[in-house]
C-alpha positions in Angstrom: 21.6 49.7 17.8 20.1 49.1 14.4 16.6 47.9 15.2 16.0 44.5 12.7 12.7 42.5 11.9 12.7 39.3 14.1 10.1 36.8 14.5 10.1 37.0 18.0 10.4 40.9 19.0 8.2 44.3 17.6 9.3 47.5 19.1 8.4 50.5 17.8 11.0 52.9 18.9 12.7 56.1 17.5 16.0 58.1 18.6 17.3 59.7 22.2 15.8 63.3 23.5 15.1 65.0 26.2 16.0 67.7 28.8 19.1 67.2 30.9 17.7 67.0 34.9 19.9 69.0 37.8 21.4 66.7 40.6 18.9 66.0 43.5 18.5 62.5 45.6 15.1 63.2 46.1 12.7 60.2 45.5 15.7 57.6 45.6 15.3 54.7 48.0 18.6 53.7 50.1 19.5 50.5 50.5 23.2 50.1 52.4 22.5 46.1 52.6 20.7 43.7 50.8 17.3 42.1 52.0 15.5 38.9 50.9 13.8 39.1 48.1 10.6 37.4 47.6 8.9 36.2 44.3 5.5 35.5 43.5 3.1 34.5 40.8 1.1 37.4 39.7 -0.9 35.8 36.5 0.5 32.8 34.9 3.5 33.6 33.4 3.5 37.1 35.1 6.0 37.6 38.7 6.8 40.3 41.2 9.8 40.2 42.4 9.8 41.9 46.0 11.9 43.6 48.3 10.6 44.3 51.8 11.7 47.7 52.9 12.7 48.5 48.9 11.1 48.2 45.3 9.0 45.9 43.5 10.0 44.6 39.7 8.1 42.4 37.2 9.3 39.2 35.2 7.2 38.2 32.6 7.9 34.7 31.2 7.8 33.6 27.4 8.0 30.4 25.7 11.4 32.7 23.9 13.1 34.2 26.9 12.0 36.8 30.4 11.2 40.3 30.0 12.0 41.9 33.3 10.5 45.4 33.9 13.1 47.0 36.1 15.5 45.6 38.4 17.5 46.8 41.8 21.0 48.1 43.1 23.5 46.2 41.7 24.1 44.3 45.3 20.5 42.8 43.9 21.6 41.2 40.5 22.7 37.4 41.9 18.9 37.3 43.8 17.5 38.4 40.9 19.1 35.6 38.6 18.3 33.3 41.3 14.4 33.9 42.0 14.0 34.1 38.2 15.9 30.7 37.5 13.2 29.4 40.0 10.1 29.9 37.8 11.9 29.1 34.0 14.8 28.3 31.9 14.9 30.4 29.6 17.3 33.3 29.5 16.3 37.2 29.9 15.7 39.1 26.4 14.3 42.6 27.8 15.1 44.9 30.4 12.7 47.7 30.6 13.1 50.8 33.1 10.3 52.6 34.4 12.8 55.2 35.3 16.5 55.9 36.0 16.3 55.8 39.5 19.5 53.5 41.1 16.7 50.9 42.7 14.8 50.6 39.7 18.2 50.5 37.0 21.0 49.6 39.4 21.6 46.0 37.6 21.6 47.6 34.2 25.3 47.3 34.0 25.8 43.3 35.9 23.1 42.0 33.5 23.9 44.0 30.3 28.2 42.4 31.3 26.6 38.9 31.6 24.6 38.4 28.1 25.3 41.1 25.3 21.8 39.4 23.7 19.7 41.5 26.4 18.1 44.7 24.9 17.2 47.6 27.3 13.8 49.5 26.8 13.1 52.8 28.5 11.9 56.6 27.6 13.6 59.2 25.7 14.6 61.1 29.1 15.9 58.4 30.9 19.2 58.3 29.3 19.4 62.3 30.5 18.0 61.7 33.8 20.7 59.2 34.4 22.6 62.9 35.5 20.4 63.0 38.6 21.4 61.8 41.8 25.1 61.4 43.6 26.6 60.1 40.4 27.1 62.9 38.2 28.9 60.8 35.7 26.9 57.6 35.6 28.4 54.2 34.1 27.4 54.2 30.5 26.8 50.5 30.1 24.0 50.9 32.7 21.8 53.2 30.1 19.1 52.1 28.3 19.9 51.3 24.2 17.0 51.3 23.0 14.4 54.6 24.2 10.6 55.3 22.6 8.9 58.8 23.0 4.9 58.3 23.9 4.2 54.5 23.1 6.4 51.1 22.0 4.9 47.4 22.2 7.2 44.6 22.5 6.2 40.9 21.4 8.5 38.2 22.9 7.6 34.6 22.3 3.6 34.3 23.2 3.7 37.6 25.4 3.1 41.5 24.4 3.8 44.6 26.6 2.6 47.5 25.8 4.8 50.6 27.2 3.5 53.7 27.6 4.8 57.6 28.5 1.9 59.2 29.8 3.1 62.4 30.9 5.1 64.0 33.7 4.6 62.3 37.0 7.5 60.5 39.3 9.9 61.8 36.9 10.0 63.1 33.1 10.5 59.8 32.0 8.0 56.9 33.7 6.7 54.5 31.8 3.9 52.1 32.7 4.2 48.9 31.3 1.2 46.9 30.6 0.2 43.4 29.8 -3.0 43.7 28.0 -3.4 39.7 28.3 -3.5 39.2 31.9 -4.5 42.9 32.5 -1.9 43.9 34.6 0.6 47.4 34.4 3.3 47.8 36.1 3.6 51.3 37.0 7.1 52.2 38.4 7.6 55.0 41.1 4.0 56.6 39.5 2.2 54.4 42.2 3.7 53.1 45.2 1.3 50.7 47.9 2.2 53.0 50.8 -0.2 55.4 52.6 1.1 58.8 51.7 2.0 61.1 48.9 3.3 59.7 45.2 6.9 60.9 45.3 7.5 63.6 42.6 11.3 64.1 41.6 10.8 68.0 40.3 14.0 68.3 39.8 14.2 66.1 37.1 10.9 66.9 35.3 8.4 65.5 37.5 5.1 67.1 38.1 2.0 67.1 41.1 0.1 69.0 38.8 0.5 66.5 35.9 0.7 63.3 38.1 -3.1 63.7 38.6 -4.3 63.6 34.6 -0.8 60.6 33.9 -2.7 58.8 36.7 -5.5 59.2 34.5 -4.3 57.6 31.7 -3.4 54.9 34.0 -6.6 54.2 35.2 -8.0 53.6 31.8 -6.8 51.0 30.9 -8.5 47.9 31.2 -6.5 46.2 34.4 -7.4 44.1 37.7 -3.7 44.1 39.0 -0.9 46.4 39.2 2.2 45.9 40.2 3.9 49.0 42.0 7.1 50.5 42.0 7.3 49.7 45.8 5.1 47.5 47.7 2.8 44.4 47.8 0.8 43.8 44.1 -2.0 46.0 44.4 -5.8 47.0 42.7 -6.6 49.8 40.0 -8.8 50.6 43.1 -5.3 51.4 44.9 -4.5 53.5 42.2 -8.3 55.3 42.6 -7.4 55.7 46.2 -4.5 57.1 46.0 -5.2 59.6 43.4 -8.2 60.8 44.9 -6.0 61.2 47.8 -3.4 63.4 46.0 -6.4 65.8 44.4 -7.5 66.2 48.1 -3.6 66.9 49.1 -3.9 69.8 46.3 -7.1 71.1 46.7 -6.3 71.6 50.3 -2.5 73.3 49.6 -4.3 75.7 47.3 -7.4 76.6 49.2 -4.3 77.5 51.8 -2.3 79.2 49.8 -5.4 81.4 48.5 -6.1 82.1 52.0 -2.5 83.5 52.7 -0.7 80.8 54.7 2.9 81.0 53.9 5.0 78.4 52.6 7.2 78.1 56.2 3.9 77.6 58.0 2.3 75.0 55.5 3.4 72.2 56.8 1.8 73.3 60.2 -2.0 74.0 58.7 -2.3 70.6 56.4 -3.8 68.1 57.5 -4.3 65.0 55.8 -5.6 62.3 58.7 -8.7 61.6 57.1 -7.1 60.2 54.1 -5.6 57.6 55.6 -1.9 59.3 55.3 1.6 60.0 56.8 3.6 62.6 54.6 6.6 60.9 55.4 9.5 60.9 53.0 7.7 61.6 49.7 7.2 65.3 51.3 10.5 65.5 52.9 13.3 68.0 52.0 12.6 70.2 49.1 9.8 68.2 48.1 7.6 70.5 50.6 9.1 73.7 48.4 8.7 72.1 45.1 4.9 71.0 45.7 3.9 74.3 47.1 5.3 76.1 44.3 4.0 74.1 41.7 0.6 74.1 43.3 0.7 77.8 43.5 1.7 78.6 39.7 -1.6 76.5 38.9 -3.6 78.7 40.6 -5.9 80.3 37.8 -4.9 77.4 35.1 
Protein backbone atom coordinates (compact mmCIF):
# COMPACT_ATOMS: atom_id res chain seq x y z
CA UNK A 1 0.00 0.00 0.00
CA UNK A 2 1.23 3.52 -0.87
CA UNK A 3 1.05 5.25 2.49
CA UNK A 4 -0.89 8.95 1.68
CA UNK A 5 -1.22 12.14 4.03
CA UNK A 6 -4.74 12.08 5.51
CA UNK A 7 -6.16 14.30 8.08
CA UNK A 8 -7.25 11.70 10.20
CA UNK A 9 -4.25 9.01 10.23
CA UNK A 10 -0.05 9.45 10.83
CA UNK A 11 1.84 6.28 10.63
CA UNK A 12 5.25 6.26 10.38
CA UNK A 13 6.11 3.00 8.75
CA UNK A 14 8.76 1.61 6.37
CA UNK A 15 9.03 -1.75 4.27
CA UNK A 16 8.75 -5.79 5.30
CA UNK A 17 11.99 -7.70 6.92
CA UNK A 18 12.79 -10.17 9.03
CA UNK A 19 13.90 -13.73 9.73
CA UNK A 20 11.72 -16.56 8.50
CA UNK A 21 10.61 -18.68 12.08
CA UNK A 22 10.69 -22.83 11.85
CA UNK A 23 7.15 -24.49 12.56
CA UNK A 24 6.37 -24.97 16.33
CA UNK A 25 2.74 -24.60 18.13
CA UNK A 26 4.41 -23.62 21.18
CA UNK A 27 2.83 -20.54 22.93
CA UNK A 28 -0.59 -20.84 20.76
CA UNK A 29 -3.81 -21.03 22.73
CA UNK A 30 -6.50 -23.66 21.49
CA UNK A 31 -9.71 -22.94 21.29
CA UNK A 32 -11.98 -25.92 19.49
CA UNK A 33 -15.34 -23.81 20.42
CA UNK A 34 -16.18 -20.53 20.97
CA UNK A 35 -16.89 -18.88 24.51
CA UNK A 36 -18.65 -15.62 25.51
CA UNK A 37 -16.91 -12.90 25.15
CA UNK A 38 -17.14 -10.09 27.51
CA UNK A 39 -16.48 -6.31 26.94
CA UNK A 40 -15.67 -3.67 29.24
CA UNK A 41 -14.80 -0.05 29.58
CA UNK A 42 -11.22 0.33 30.37
CA UNK A 43 -10.87 4.42 30.10
CA UNK A 44 -13.37 6.35 28.28
CA UNK A 45 -13.17 5.48 24.98
CA UNK A 46 -10.75 2.64 25.64
CA UNK A 47 -12.39 -1.42 25.85
CA UNK A 48 -11.17 -4.93 26.53
CA UNK A 49 -12.73 -7.31 24.83
CA UNK A 50 -12.39 -10.73 26.84
CA UNK A 51 -12.46 -14.24 26.44
CA UNK A 52 -12.58 -16.41 29.54
CA UNK A 53 -10.38 -19.36 29.05
CA UNK A 54 -8.59 -17.41 25.80
CA UNK A 55 -7.10 -13.91 24.96
CA UNK A 56 -7.73 -10.40 25.71
CA UNK A 57 -7.96 -7.57 22.76
CA UNK A 58 -8.36 -3.76 22.88
CA UNK A 59 -10.86 -1.36 20.98
CA UNK A 60 -10.17 2.05 21.14
CA UNK A 61 -13.04 4.36 20.05
CA UNK A 62 -12.63 7.69 17.94
CA UNK A 63 -14.91 10.37 16.96
CA UNK A 64 -13.48 8.82 13.02
CA UNK A 65 -13.77 5.06 13.34
CA UNK A 66 -12.25 1.89 16.10
CA UNK A 67 -8.78 0.90 16.22
CA UNK A 68 -8.76 -2.61 17.49
CA UNK A 69 -5.46 -3.99 18.77
CA UNK A 70 -5.69 -7.68 17.95
CA UNK A 71 -8.53 -9.84 17.44
CA UNK A 72 -9.28 -13.87 17.89
CA UNK A 73 -9.81 -17.21 15.78
CA UNK A 74 -11.81 -16.52 13.04
CA UNK A 75 -14.95 -18.55 14.90
CA UNK A 76 -14.60 -14.96 17.02
CA UNK A 77 -15.21 -12.30 14.27
CA UNK A 78 -19.40 -12.08 14.50
CA UNK A 79 -18.79 -11.49 18.70
CA UNK A 80 -16.38 -9.24 17.98
CA UNK A 81 -18.59 -7.02 15.53
CA UNK A 82 -21.20 -7.43 17.91
CA UNK A 83 -19.63 -6.29 21.40
CA UNK A 84 -18.04 -3.42 19.42
CA UNK A 85 -21.37 -2.24 17.77
CA UNK A 86 -22.46 -2.15 21.52
CA UNK A 87 -20.20 0.74 22.59
CA UNK A 88 -20.20 3.04 18.90
CA UNK A 89 -21.22 3.44 15.42
CA UNK A 90 -18.54 4.08 13.83
CA UNK A 91 -16.88 1.52 11.60
CA UNK A 92 -13.25 -0.05 12.38
CA UNK A 93 -10.20 1.86 10.57
CA UNK A 94 -7.15 -0.17 12.28
CA UNK A 95 -6.27 -3.55 13.01
CA UNK A 96 -3.07 -3.77 14.86
CA UNK A 97 -1.31 -7.26 15.85
CA UNK A 98 0.77 -7.69 18.69
CA UNK A 99 1.83 -10.83 17.12
CA UNK A 100 0.99 -13.57 14.51
CA UNK A 101 -0.26 -15.96 16.73
CA UNK A 102 -3.90 -17.61 15.38
CA UNK A 103 -5.70 -16.06 18.75
CA UNK A 104 -4.34 -12.82 18.49
CA UNK A 105 -4.68 -12.50 14.09
CA UNK A 106 -7.22 -15.23 13.41
CA UNK A 107 -9.95 -12.50 12.11
CA UNK A 108 -7.43 -10.85 10.02
CA UNK A 109 -8.84 -12.38 6.95
CA UNK A 110 -13.20 -12.16 7.99
CA UNK A 111 -12.62 -8.40 8.81
CA UNK A 112 -10.06 -7.46 6.05
CA UNK A 113 -13.22 -9.60 3.39
CA UNK A 114 -15.84 -7.27 5.09
CA UNK A 115 -14.45 -3.55 4.61
CA UNK A 116 -11.35 -3.10 2.17
CA UNK A 117 -11.02 0.56 4.09
CA UNK A 118 -9.41 -1.38 7.25
CA UNK A 119 -5.57 -1.02 7.34
CA UNK A 120 -3.52 -3.64 9.29
CA UNK A 121 -0.55 -2.49 11.60
CA UNK A 122 1.98 -4.95 12.92
CA UNK A 123 6.03 -5.53 13.06
CA UNK A 124 8.34 -6.25 10.38
CA UNK A 125 8.58 -10.10 11.46
CA UNK A 126 5.15 -10.78 11.74
CA UNK A 127 4.43 -11.16 8.12
CA UNK A 128 7.46 -14.07 8.35
CA UNK A 129 6.24 -15.53 11.53
CA UNK A 130 2.96 -16.01 9.95
CA UNK A 131 5.17 -19.61 8.86
CA UNK A 132 4.94 -20.83 12.41
CA UNK A 133 2.45 -23.06 13.64
CA UNK A 134 0.24 -26.00 11.83
CA UNK A 135 -0.32 -23.83 8.82
CA UNK A 136 2.72 -23.79 6.92
CA UNK A 137 1.12 -21.86 4.03
CA UNK A 138 -0.99 -19.27 5.92
CA UNK A 139 -3.97 -17.33 4.01
CA UNK A 140 -2.35 -14.23 2.62
CA UNK A 141 -5.26 -11.85 3.21
CA UNK A 142 -4.87 -12.52 6.88
CA UNK A 143 -1.24 -10.65 6.91
CA UNK A 144 -0.60 -7.47 8.04
CA UNK A 145 -0.20 -4.56 5.03
CA UNK A 146 1.27 -2.24 6.64
CA UNK A 147 4.56 -3.33 9.12
CA UNK A 148 7.05 -0.68 11.13
CA UNK A 149 10.60 -1.74 12.44
CA UNK A 150 11.15 -0.18 16.28
CA UNK A 151 8.31 2.59 16.59
CA UNK A 152 5.04 3.92 14.45
CA UNK A 153 2.22 6.31 16.03
CA UNK A 154 -1.09 6.26 14.64
CA UNK A 155 -3.67 9.29 15.01
CA UNK A 156 -7.33 8.39 14.35
CA UNK A 157 -9.98 10.99 14.94
CA UNK A 158 -9.13 12.49 18.60
CA UNK A 159 -7.06 9.25 19.61
CA UNK A 160 -3.09 8.44 19.22
CA UNK A 161 -1.39 5.01 19.77
CA UNK A 162 1.89 4.82 20.06
CA UNK A 163 3.33 1.24 18.86
CA UNK A 164 6.37 0.08 19.98
CA UNK A 165 9.04 -3.11 19.16
CA UNK A 166 10.96 -3.34 22.15
CA UNK A 167 12.96 -6.24 21.56
CA UNK A 168 12.76 -10.02 21.55
CA UNK A 169 10.33 -11.39 24.10
CA UNK A 170 6.97 -13.64 23.30
CA UNK A 171 8.10 -13.73 19.79
CA UNK A 172 10.49 -11.59 17.35
CA UNK A 173 7.83 -9.58 16.56
CA UNK A 174 5.56 -8.13 19.83
CA UNK A 175 4.55 -4.90 19.83
CA UNK A 176 3.13 -3.04 22.83
CA UNK A 177 0.68 -0.65 21.92
CA UNK A 178 0.23 2.33 24.04
CA UNK A 179 -2.28 5.01 24.64
CA UNK A 180 -0.28 7.87 26.05
CA UNK A 181 -3.77 9.75 26.84
CA UNK A 182 -5.46 7.41 29.16
CA UNK A 183 -2.00 5.69 30.06
CA UNK A 184 -2.81 2.42 29.18
CA UNK A 185 -0.50 -0.36 26.83
CA UNK A 186 -1.58 -3.11 25.63
CA UNK A 187 0.96 -5.61 25.68
CA UNK A 188 0.14 -8.80 23.74
CA UNK A 189 1.47 -12.37 24.67
CA UNK A 190 4.64 -10.13 26.42
CA UNK A 191 2.45 -10.08 29.71
CA UNK A 192 -0.23 -12.40 30.40
CA UNK A 193 -2.48 -11.98 34.14
CA UNK A 194 -1.72 -15.69 34.94
CA UNK A 195 0.51 -16.89 37.78
CA UNK A 196 3.38 -18.51 35.91
CA UNK A 197 6.07 -18.07 33.35
CA UNK A 198 5.65 -15.35 30.24
CA UNK A 199 5.48 -17.84 27.30
CA UNK A 200 8.52 -17.43 25.05
CA UNK A 201 8.04 -18.91 21.36
CA UNK A 202 12.07 -19.55 20.69
CA UNK A 203 11.33 -20.94 17.79
CA UNK A 204 10.35 -18.04 16.21
CA UNK A 205 12.71 -15.47 17.64
CA UNK A 206 11.66 -15.13 21.11
CA UNK A 207 13.89 -14.70 23.99
CA UNK A 208 13.94 -15.30 28.25
CA UNK A 209 17.12 -13.61 28.21
CA UNK A 210 15.80 -10.53 26.39
CA UNK A 211 12.14 -10.69 27.73
CA UNK A 212 13.59 -9.28 31.03
CA UNK A 213 15.27 -5.80 29.59
CA UNK A 214 11.70 -5.66 26.62
CA UNK A 215 9.84 -5.80 29.92
CA UNK A 216 11.89 -2.97 30.85
CA UNK A 217 11.02 -0.82 28.36
CA UNK A 218 7.60 -1.72 29.16
CA UNK A 219 7.66 -0.57 32.50
CA UNK A 220 8.83 2.87 31.62
CA UNK A 221 6.37 4.16 30.32
CA UNK A 222 4.13 6.26 32.08
CA UNK A 223 0.90 3.83 32.55
CA UNK A 224 -1.71 2.85 35.39
CA UNK A 225 -3.49 0.05 33.26
CA UNK A 226 -2.45 -2.61 30.99
CA UNK A 227 -4.30 -4.67 29.13
CA UNK A 228 -2.79 -8.22 28.61
CA UNK A 229 -2.58 -10.55 26.00
CA UNK A 230 -4.69 -13.02 28.11
CA UNK A 231 -6.52 -12.28 31.20
CA UNK A 232 -8.43 -9.70 33.31
CA UNK A 233 -7.01 -5.73 32.77
CA UNK A 234 -4.23 -5.53 35.00
CA UNK A 235 -1.48 -2.97 36.88
CA UNK A 236 2.20 -1.93 35.68
CA UNK A 237 2.53 -3.43 39.22
CA UNK A 238 1.47 -6.92 37.52
CA UNK A 239 3.98 -6.34 35.11
CA UNK A 240 6.67 -5.63 38.19
CA UNK A 241 5.51 -8.83 39.68
CA UNK A 242 5.77 -10.84 37.11
CA UNK A 243 9.15 -9.74 35.93
CA UNK A 244 10.67 -9.89 39.13
CA UNK A 245 9.28 -13.33 39.14
CA UNK A 246 10.94 -14.35 35.78
CA UNK A 247 14.58 -12.85 37.01
CA UNK A 248 14.09 -15.12 40.09
CA UNK A 249 12.93 -18.17 37.58
CA UNK A 250 16.56 -17.34 35.88
CA UNK A 251 18.70 -16.68 38.58
CA UNK A 252 17.65 -19.93 40.06
CA UNK A 253 18.03 -22.09 36.49
CA UNK A 254 21.48 -20.77 36.34
CA UNK A 255 22.73 -21.01 39.91
CA UNK A 256 21.60 -24.86 38.94
CA UNK A 257 23.04 -25.21 35.95
CA UNK A 258 26.50 -23.80 37.55
CA UNK A 259 26.10 -26.29 40.12
CA UNK A 260 25.90 -29.24 37.54
CA UNK A 261 22.27 -30.26 37.56
CA UNK A 262 21.46 -31.68 34.22
CA UNK A 263 18.89 -30.47 31.96
CA UNK A 264 16.66 -34.06 32.43
CA UNK A 265 16.77 -33.47 36.10
CA UNK A 266 15.87 -29.69 36.09
CA UNK A 267 12.56 -29.73 36.23
CA UNK A 268 12.93 -31.94 39.47
CA UNK A 269 15.37 -29.32 41.50
CA UNK A 270 13.22 -25.87 40.62
CA UNK A 271 11.19 -24.71 42.70
CA UNK A 272 9.22 -21.80 42.25
CA UNK A 273 6.40 -21.87 45.25
CA UNK A 274 7.31 -18.83 46.86
CA UNK A 275 6.58 -16.80 43.86
CA UNK A 276 3.29 -17.46 43.73
CA UNK A 277 3.58 -19.83 40.43
CA UNK A 278 2.52 -23.00 38.52
CA UNK A 279 4.82 -23.68 35.43
CA UNK A 280 2.04 -24.94 33.70
CA UNK A 281 1.91 -24.68 29.85
CA UNK A 282 4.28 -21.72 29.33
CA UNK A 283 7.12 -24.40 30.44
CA UNK A 284 5.63 -27.32 28.75
CA UNK A 285 7.18 -29.31 25.79
CA UNK A 286 10.29 -27.85 24.45
CA UNK A 287 9.84 -24.79 26.21
CA UNK A 288 11.76 -26.57 29.25
CA UNK A 289 14.86 -27.27 26.49
CA UNK A 290 14.74 -23.95 24.93
CA UNK A 291 14.83 -21.91 28.45
CA UNK A 292 17.60 -24.03 29.78
CA UNK A 293 19.62 -23.61 26.85
CA UNK A 294 19.18 -20.10 26.46
CA UNK A 295 19.83 -19.49 30.17
CA UNK A 296 22.95 -21.53 29.89
CA UNK A 297 24.60 -19.69 26.75
CA UNK A 298 24.18 -16.44 29.07
CA UNK A 299 26.22 -17.66 31.49
CA UNK A 300 29.39 -15.27 31.55
CA UNK A 301 27.40 -12.40 29.31
Amino acid sequence: MRMQCEKTAIIALIALGGAVCGPTVYGQASQPTPGHLVIEQVKPGLYAILNPGGNTIAARVTNEGVILVDDMPAMYYGQIVERIKSVTNQPIRYIINTHHHNDHSGSNAQFRAADKQIIFVAHDNVRHNMTCGKTSNPDPSAAPNLTYAQQATIRLGDAEVRLYHFGRGHTNGDTVAYFPDLKVAVTGDLFTAYLNPPRIEAACGGSSYDWLQTMDKVLALDIDRVIPGHGPVSTKQDIANKRHGMEMLQARTIDLIRKGVLKDQYKNELHVDDLGWTLGAAFSGDGWSSFWDEMAASIGK
